[in-house]
N, C-alpha and C positions, 0 to 999 in steps of 0.2 A: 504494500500500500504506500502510496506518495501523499505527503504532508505536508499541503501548505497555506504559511501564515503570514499576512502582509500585514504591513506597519507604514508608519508615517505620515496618514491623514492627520487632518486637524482643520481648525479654522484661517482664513486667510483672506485679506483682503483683495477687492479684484485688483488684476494688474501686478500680485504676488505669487511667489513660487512656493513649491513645497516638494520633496523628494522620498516617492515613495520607495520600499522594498519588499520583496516576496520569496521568504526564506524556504528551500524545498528540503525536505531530507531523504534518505535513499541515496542510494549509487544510480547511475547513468542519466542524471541530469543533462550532461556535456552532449546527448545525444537527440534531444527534444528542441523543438521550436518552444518557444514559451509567448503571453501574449496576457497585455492588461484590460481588462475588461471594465465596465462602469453600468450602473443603474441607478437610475432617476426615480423616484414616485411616477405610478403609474407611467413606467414607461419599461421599454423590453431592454434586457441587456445586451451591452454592446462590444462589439470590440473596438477598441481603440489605439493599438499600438503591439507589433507584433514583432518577435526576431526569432530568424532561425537557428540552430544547432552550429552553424558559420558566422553568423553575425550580421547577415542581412536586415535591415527593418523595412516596417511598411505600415505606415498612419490611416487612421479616418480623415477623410476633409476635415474635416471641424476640427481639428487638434495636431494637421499639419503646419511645421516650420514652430509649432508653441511645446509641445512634448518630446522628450528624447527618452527611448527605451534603450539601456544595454542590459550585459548579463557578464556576470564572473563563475566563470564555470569551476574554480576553484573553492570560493564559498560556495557554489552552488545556490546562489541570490541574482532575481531580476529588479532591476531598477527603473522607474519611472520619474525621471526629471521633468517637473511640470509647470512652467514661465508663463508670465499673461495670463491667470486664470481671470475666467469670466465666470458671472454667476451660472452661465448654464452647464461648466464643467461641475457642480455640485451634483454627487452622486458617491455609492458606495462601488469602492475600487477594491477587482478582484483578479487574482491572478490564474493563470491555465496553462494548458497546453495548448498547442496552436499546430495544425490545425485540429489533432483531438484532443479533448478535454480530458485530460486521463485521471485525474483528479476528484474529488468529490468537491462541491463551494463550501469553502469555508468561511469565518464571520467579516470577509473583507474588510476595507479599512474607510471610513467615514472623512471625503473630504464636503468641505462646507466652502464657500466662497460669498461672503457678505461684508458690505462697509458699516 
């Protein structure tokens, strides 16, 4: 079973950053694509930032040129650096595999964005 726990949300003003993380445990991390995901109230979850097992990314519109996903396959942790937040990045951020979910969701990490 794969276990994972992301960290880093909190509140932030728009136009502030905030850097998430998504700690996995297990062996062969190094060989998944991995991907940050988000949901809104009433709204379906998304993906929003995605890298593969090489180090490729690939954004949603809405959150391209303002997010940067990598990954340290060494800790075995994905990263979500997130500049420019607007109110409507406010949503709970969840980490995965990409493109399968190999994972169960777990309590992802609550970012807020309010002045």
């Amino acid at each position: 079973q794969v276990h994972l726990v992301e960290s880093g949300g909190g509140l932030v003003q728009p136009g502030g950053s905030l850097r998430l993380s998504c700690a996995a445990s297990g062996s062969m991390f190094s060989i998944y694509g991995m991907g940050w995901y988000r949901q809104a109230p009433g709204k379906q979850r998304e993906l929003v930032a995605a890298i593969t097992s090489g180090g490729s990314t690939n954004y949603a519109d809405s959150v391209v040129g303002r997010f940067t996903i990598s990954r340290d396959n060494v800790k075995n942790t994905v990263y979500l650096q997130m500049n420019s937040l607007k109110p409507e990045d406010a949503a709970v951020y969840y980490c995965n595999g990409v493109p399968g979910q190999f994972a169960s969701w777990g309590q992802g990490t609550q970012v807020t964005v309010s002045s």
